[in-house]
N, C-alpha and C positions, 0 to 999 in steps of 0.2 A: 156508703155503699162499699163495703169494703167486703171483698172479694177475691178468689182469684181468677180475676180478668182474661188472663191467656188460656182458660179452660176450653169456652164455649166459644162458637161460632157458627157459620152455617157450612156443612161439609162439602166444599163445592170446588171446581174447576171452572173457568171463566175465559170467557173470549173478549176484546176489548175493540168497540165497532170505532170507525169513525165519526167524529162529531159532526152533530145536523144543525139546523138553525128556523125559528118559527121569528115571526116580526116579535113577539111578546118574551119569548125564552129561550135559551139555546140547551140540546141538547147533547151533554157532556160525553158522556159513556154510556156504554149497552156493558153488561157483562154475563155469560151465559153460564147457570149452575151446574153443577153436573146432572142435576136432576130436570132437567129443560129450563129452569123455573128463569127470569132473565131481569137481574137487577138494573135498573138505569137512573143516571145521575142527570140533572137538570139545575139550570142557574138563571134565575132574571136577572136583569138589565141592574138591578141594585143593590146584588150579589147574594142576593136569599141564594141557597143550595137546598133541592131536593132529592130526597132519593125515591124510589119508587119498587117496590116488588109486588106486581101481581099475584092476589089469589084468588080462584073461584069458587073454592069448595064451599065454602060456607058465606052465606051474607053478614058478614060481619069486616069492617075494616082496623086494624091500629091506625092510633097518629100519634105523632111526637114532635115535640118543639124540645132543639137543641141548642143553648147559649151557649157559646167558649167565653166563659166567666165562671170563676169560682174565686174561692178567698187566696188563691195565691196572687192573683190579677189587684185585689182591691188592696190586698198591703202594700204592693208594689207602686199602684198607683199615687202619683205627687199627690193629686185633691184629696185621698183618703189617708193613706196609711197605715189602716186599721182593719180588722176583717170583722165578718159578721153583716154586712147589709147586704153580700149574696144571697145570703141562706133568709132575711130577712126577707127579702124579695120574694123569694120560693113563697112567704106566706102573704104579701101582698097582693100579689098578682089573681090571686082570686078574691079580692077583694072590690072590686066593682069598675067600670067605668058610667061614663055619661049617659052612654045608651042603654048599659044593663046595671043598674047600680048593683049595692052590696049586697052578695047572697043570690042576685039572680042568675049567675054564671052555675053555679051547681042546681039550682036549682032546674033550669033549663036540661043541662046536663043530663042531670037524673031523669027528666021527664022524655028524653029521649034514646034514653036507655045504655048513657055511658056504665061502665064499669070497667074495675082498675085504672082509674084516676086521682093522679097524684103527684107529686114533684120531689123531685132530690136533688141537692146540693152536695156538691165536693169538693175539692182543692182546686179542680180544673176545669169544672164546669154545673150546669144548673139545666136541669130538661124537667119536661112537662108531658104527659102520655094519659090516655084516656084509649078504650078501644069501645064502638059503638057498630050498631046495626048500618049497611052500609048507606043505606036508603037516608039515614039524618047525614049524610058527610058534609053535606054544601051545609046546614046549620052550626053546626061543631067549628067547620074552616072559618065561618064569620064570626063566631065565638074567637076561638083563638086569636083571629089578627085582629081582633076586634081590641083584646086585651094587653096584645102585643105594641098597638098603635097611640091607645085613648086609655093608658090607665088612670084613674082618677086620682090622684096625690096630692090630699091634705094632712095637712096635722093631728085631726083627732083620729081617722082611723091608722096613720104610722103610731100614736102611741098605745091603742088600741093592739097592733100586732105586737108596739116593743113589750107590752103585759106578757103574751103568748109568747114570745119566745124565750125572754127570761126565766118563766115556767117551766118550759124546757129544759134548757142551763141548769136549773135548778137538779133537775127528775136525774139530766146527765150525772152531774157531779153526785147524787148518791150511788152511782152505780160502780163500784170499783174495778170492774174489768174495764168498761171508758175511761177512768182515770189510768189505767195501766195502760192503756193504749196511746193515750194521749201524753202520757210521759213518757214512752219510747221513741213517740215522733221527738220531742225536746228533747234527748237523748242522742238520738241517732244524728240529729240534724243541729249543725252550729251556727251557719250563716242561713241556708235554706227557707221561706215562708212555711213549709212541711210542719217546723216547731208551733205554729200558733195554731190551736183550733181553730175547724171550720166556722164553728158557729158562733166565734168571738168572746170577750169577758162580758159581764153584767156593763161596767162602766160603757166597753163601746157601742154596747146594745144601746144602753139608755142614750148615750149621747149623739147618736144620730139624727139631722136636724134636718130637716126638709128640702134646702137645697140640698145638700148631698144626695137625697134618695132622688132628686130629680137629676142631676147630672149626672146620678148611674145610671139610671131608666136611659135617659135620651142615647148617652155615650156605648153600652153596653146592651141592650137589647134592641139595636139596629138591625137591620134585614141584614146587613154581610156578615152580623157576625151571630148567625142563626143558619142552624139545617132543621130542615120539614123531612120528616121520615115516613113512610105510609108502607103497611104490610096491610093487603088483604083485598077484599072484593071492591076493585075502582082499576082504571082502567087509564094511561096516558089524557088522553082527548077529555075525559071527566074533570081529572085531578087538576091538570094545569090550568085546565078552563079556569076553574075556581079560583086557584092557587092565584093564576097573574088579578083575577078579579078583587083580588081580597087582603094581596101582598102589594101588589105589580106598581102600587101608586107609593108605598114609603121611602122614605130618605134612607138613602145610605148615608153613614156617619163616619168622622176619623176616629180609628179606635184605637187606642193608645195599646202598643206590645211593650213587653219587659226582658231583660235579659237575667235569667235565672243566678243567682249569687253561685260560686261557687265553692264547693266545699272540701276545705280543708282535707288533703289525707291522712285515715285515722290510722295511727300506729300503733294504740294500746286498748284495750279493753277499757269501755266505758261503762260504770255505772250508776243506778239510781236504786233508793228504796224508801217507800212511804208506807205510812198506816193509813188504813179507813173503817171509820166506825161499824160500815155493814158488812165488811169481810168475813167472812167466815173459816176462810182457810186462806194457805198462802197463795198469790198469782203467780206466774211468770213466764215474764216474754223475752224473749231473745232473736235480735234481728241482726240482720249479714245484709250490708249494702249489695246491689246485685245491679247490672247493668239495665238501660230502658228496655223498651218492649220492642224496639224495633232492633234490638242486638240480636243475632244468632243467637249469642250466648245465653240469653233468657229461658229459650226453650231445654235444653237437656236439667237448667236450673229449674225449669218449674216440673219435670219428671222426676226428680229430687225430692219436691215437695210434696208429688203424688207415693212416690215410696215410702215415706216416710209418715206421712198421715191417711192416709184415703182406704177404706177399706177395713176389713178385720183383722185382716194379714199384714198389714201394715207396722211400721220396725217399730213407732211412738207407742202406737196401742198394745204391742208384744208388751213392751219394757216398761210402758207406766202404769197403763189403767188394769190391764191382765194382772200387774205383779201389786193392784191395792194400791199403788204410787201415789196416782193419780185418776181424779173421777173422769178427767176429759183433759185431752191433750192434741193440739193441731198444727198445721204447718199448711202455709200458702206465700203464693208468692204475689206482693200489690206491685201494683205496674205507675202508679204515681200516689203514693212515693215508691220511690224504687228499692224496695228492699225483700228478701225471705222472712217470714216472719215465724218463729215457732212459739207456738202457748200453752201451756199446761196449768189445768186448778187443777190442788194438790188435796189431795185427802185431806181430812182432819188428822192431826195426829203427823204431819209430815211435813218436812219443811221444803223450799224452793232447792236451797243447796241437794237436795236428795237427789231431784229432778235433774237438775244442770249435770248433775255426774252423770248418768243415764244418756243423756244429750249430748255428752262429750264423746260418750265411748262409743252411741252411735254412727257420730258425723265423723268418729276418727277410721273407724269400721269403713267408711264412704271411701274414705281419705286413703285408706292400705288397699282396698281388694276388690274388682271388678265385680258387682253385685252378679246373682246366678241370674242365667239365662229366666226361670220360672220367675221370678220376682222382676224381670227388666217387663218381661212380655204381659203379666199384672198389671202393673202402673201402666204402662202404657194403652191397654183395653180397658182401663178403664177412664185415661181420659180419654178414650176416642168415643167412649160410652154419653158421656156431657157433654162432646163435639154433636151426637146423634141426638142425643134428646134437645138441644138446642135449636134445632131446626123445625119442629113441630109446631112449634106456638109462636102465632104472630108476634106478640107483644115482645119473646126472649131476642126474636131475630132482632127487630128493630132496636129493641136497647142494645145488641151487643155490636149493631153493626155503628151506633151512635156513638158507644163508648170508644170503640177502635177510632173513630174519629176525632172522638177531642182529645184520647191519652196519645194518639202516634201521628195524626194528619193524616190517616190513610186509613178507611172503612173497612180497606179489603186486607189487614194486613194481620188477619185471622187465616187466612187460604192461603199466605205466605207461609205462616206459621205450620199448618197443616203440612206442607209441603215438607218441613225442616223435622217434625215429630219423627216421621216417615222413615228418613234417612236417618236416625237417632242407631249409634250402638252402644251396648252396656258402658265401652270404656269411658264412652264421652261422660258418662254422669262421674267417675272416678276424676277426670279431668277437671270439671264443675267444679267439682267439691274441692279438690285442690287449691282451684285460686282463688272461690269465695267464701268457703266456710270456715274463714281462718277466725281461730281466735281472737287475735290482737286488733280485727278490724270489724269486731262484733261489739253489738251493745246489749246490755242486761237490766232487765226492770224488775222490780220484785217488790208485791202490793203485800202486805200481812194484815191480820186483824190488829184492830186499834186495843189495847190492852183493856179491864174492866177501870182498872186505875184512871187510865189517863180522859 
């Protein structure tokens, strides 16, 4: 999923009630939208976390199941060391238990009329989302913890999945824009888990042994370390009902935390460059460490990024793709890992160096002179344009107020954010650019075609 993150949220102002208490669950937070609409936060006794936003327009609910577990967790971890059985997992977990065996979880699903159901793994975490008519919820919630509590973990269907995901592995590594991506994370990052793929090598795929995939299960998809997300037609008194009914009995577990390596500060330009057979022009990425997402500093940097790529007017699209450079060329800013990233494929016929010139004289452009008022106020409408459309569709609010969750510890630190765009002036992106687009603390990755020769 890679994205930029600090685009979307829900456009809102919030009020923060105080907390209530039922015998089954206590009730966290109230928080009030700008538009009435009123998010509230909910915990059982065995630290499941809910969120809850009411809608009535339509009979239709979202749900989502939120791990904080991704493959920086599993390298980190002593019993592992290795990544790849998060993202493993993502394809296990619909794979059966006792009560529903293999294949009857979708199958049920479909028959109740989920759709957009599906899962993703990332560096920092692994959800699960399905949106359905509201009238199946109590079916779905028993589904869910169903698979969450009792999943069935033997040998022949773990190697079963390890086929399918190596398959995968496979499909990735022909595709040489993922390989450029994935050498810029190795790049950018020296000590950091950021360097290893999400989805692991061949060897750790395959060597995945069945206790392991069970002291990940037990350790890592505990109730504390899970949120239950719901946008749509259900109501307090419905949800929880359910929720403690179906949740309210699992163990909480000790969940091992890690303390992130820290990395080295870069002082020179670093780079990398490989061939690949299906390339057809040259790649390249170029990344600027940039602070987390819960820095001030992130925001004036991801209006940077909206300047620079978003739009037709946009500085990238003037200077590459207009001028034949380049057929496509972007800029975002990823919030774990923490870096700006800009990407250009190059024409046929043109190399990566052509592009980096072009990149230089823009970001140095950044670097000498307060962008014009008409180009501040651009970028900026139009990310408030992705803040607005964000808020329409059950499924976008819920993933985005899940993701603010696992990358910052704080769901609402989108409305924070919103808050900081607000007060944005041109000079500050002139400031940005100054102390993060520095050359010397940049990395360069550069994918070419594999020769006929070789």
């Amino acid at each position: 999923m890679k994205s930029k993150t600090i685009l979307a949220i829900t456009l809102a102002l919030f009020v923060q009630t105080a907390p209530s208490f039922s015998a089954d669950y206590e009730k966290v937070a109230e928080k009030k939208l700008f538009n009435g609409e009123v998010l509230s936060e909910y915990k059982l006794p065995n630290g499941l976390k809910v969120l809850l936003l009411p809608r009535h327009d339509a009979k239709v609910v979202t749900f989502q199941t939120w791990f904080d577990i991704g493959s920086l967790d599993e390298k980190m971890d002593t019993k592992l060391k290795k990544t790849g059985l998060a993202h493993l997992f993502e394809h296990m977990m619909f794979r059966g238990t006792e009560k529903y065996p293999d294949g009857k979880f979708d199958e049920i699903t479909s028959r109740i009329g989920s759709e957009k159901q599906n899962a993703t793994t990332y560096f920092y975490r692994t959800n699960y989302f399905e949106s359905i008519p509201s009238n199946q919820l109590k079916k779905l919630i028993e589904l869910e913890s169903d698979r969450m509590a009792n999943l069935k973990l033997d040998s022949d269907l773990l190697e079963k999945e390890k086929g399918a995901v190596v398959g995968e592995l496979r499909r990735a590594l022909d595709n040489p824009g993922r390989i450029a991506w994935d050498e810029l994370n190795r790049t950018v990052f020296q000590e950091a888990p950021f360097r290893y793929t999400v989805i692991g090598t061949e060897e750790e795929i395959k060597g995945f042994s069945i206790e392991e995939a069970k002291y990940f299960y037990k350790t890592f998809y505990a109730p504390n370390n899970a949120t239950v997300i719901v946008v749509g037609d259900t109501d307090e008194n419905e949800l929880m009902e359910l929720i403690v009914k179906y949740y309210g009995d699992m163990k909480a577990q000790e969940v091992p935390r890690y303390k992130m390596p820290e990395e080295p500060e870069q002082k020179k330009e670093r780079r990398a460059e490989k061939t690949h057979p299906q390339a057809t022009s040259d790649i390249l990425l170029v990344g600027y460490r940039v602070p987390s997402v819960n820095s001030a500093e992130v925001v004036p940097i991801s209006l940077l990024s909206t300047h620079l790529s978003t739009g037709m007017e946009s500085r990238l699209r003037k200077a590459l793709v207009d001028k034949g450079i380049a057929v496509a060329a972007g800029c975002s800013v990823s919030n774990v890992p923490d870096y700006l990233e800009i990407s250009v494929s190059l024409a046929e016929k043109h190399k990566a160096e052509e592009a980096l010139v072009v990149i230089d004289r823009e970001i140095g452009m950044l670097k000498s002179q307060v962008i014009k008022k008409e180009e501040f106020e651009r970028a900026l409408n139009q990310e408030l344009l992705s803040l607005y459309n964000g808020i329409e569709d059950n499924s976008s609010v819920a993933s985005l107020l899940g993701d603010y969750l696992m990358v910052s510890g704080n769901y609402m630190r989108g409305f924070e954010i919103i808050d900081q765009f607000k007060k944005l002036k041109p000079t500050d992106l002139k400031t940005a650019a100054q102390k993060y687009l520095k050359k010397e603390s940049r990395s360069v990755v550069i994918v070419r075609p594999q020769s006929k020769k070789s």
